[in-house]
N, C-alpha and C positions, 0 to 999 in steps of 0.2 A: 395553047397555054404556055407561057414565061417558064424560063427556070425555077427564077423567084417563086412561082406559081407551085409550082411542083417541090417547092421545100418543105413549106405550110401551108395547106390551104386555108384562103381568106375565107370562111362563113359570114357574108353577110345578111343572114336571116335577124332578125330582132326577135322575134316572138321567143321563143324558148329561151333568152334570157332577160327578158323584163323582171319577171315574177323575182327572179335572184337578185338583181339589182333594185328593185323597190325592198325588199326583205333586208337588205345589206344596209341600206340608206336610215330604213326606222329606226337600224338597231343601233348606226352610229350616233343617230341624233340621242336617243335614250341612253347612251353611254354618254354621253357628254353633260347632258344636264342631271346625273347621277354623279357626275366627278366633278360639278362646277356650280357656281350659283346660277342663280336665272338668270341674271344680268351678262355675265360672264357665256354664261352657256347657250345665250342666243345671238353675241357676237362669234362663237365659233362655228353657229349653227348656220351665221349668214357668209359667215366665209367659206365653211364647207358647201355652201348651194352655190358661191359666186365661182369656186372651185370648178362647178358639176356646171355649170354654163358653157364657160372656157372649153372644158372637157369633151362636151356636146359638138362647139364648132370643131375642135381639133378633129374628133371622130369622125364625123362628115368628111372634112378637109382630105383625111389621109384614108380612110373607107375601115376605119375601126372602130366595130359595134363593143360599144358598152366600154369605151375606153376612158381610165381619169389621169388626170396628170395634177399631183401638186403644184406647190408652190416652186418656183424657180426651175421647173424643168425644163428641159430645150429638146426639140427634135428636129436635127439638123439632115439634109437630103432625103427627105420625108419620100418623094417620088423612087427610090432605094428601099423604102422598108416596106415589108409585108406583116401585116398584126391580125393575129386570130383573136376572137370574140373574150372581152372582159381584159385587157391587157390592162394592169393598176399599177401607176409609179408615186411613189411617195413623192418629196420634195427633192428636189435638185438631182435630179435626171440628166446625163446627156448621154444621149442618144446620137449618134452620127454614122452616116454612111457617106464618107470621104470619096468626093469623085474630082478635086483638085489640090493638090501641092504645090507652089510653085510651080516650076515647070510639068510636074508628072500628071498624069492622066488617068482617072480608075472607074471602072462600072462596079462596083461592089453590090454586095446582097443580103440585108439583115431578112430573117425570116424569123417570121416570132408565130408561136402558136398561138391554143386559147388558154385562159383565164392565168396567166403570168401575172406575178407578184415582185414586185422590186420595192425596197425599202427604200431609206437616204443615200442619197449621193453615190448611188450606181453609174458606172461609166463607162458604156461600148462604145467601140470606135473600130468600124474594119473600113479596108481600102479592097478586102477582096470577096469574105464568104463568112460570114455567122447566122449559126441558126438554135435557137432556142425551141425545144420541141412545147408541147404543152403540160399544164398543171406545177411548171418552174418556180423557188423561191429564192431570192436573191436576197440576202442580206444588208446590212450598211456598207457604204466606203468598198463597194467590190468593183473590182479593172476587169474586162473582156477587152480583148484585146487579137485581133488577125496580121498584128502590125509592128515594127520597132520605127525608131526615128534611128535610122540608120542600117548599114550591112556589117555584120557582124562574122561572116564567113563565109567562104566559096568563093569567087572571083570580086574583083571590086569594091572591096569592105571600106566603110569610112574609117576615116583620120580623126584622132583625138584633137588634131590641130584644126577641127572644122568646127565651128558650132553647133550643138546640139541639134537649134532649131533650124539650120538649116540643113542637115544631112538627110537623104533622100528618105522618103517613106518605104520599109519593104523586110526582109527578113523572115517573116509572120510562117503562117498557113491559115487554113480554113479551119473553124471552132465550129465545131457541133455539141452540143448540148442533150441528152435524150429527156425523156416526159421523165415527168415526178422527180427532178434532181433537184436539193438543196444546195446552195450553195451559201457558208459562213459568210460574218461579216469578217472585213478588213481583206476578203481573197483575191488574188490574182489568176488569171487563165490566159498563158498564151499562145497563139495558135503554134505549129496544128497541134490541133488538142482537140480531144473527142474525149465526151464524159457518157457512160451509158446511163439508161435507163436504173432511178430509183436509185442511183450515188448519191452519196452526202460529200461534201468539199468541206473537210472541219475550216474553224476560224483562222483568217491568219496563212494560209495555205496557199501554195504558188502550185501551180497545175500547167505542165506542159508534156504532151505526148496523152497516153493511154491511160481512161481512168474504165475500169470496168463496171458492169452495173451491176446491182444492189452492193455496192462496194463503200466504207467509209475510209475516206482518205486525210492527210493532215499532214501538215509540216512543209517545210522550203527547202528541197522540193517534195510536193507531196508522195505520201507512199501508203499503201492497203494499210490499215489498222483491225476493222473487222470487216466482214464480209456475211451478208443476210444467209443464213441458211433454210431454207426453204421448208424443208421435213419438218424441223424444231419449231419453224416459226422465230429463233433466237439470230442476235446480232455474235456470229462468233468471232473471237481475235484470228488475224489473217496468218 
């Protein structure tokens, strides 16, 4: 068994998530022809099926059960990523596992668990090690990121006098993600960065280093705000 393998495992059984994903399906179509005319609401209805086609092949293709992808998503180095069951991306997705820069050379390792949630215009990109555990919610307009476009310290840092796009890919660390973490729209995360189990990432919030779990963080850069208390049941100020 892969590294990859041993980050997330890939459950490729179907059965135990049909039932969820037919349930999921009824209830979108009944929301839509509640918020819309008929006329209207069976052009969304046949978008959303030509949606769950696309979906179907990409699934097969990449070996992820019960996977959808809107509109304008992209998943790039697909043979890189690992997807646990029910993984759901709104529109405009990218997804990339960087294994050329110009001249540099990378094996990188997306691991995703089961049933992950990404809204619009979420955007990973590692060249080395990200792993989203499972039950994840990602908000709009959020960066993951294992990566800079450049070196920023330690031996060999680029030059302001180089062009953005072509200064070496690197700087980063590895982004681990734990199960059940929210994460705000608008947020950033750059490696290394580790968020535990059951963190919220308020909106707007740049995350790099140590985010603890049941912990709510916020601000640039982020820092605790409250912290779950477990006796209470209560979110307390940290």
């Amino acid at each position: 068994m892969s590294r990859l393998q041993h980050l997330v495992e890939c459950d490729c059984t179907r059965q135990d998530e049909n039932p969820f994903i037919m349930k999921r399906i009824v209830s979108s179509i009944s929301r839509l022809f509640e918020a819309n005319s008929g006329f209207i609401g069976m052009l969304l209805v046949v978008r959303r099926l030509w949606r769950r086609i696309i979906s179907f092949v990409m699934a097969r293709s990449l070996g992820a059960p019960g996977l959808y992808l809107g509109s304008g998503c992209r998943i790039i180095g697909g043979r890189r990523v690992c997807f646990g069951k029910g993984f759901h991306a709104e529109r405009n997705l990218w997804l990339e596992a960087v294994t050329r820069w110009g001249s540099q050379s990378f094996v990188p390792e997306i691991a995703i668990g089961d049933y992950v949630y990404c809204s619009d215009g979420v955007h990973i990109t590692s060249i080395e090690s990200i792993r989203i555990a499972s039950g994840c919610l990602f908000g709009s307009k959020i960066y993951v990121s294992d990566h800079n476009h450049g070196i920023y310290s330690g031996e060999q840092q680029s030059s302001p006098d180089q062009p953005p796009p072509n200064r070496i890919l690197g700087g980063g660390g590895p982004v681990v993600i734990g199960d059940n973490v929210w994460v705000g729209d608008n947020a950033v995360i750059l490696g290394p960065a580790m968020i535990g189990r059951g963190a919220i990432v308020g909106a707007n919030s740049v995350v790099h280093g140590v985010v603890h779990a049941n912990t709510i963080v916020a601000g640039a850069p982020a820092r605790p705000v409250k912290v779950f208390n477990s006796g209470s049941g209560t979110w307390d100020k940290a």
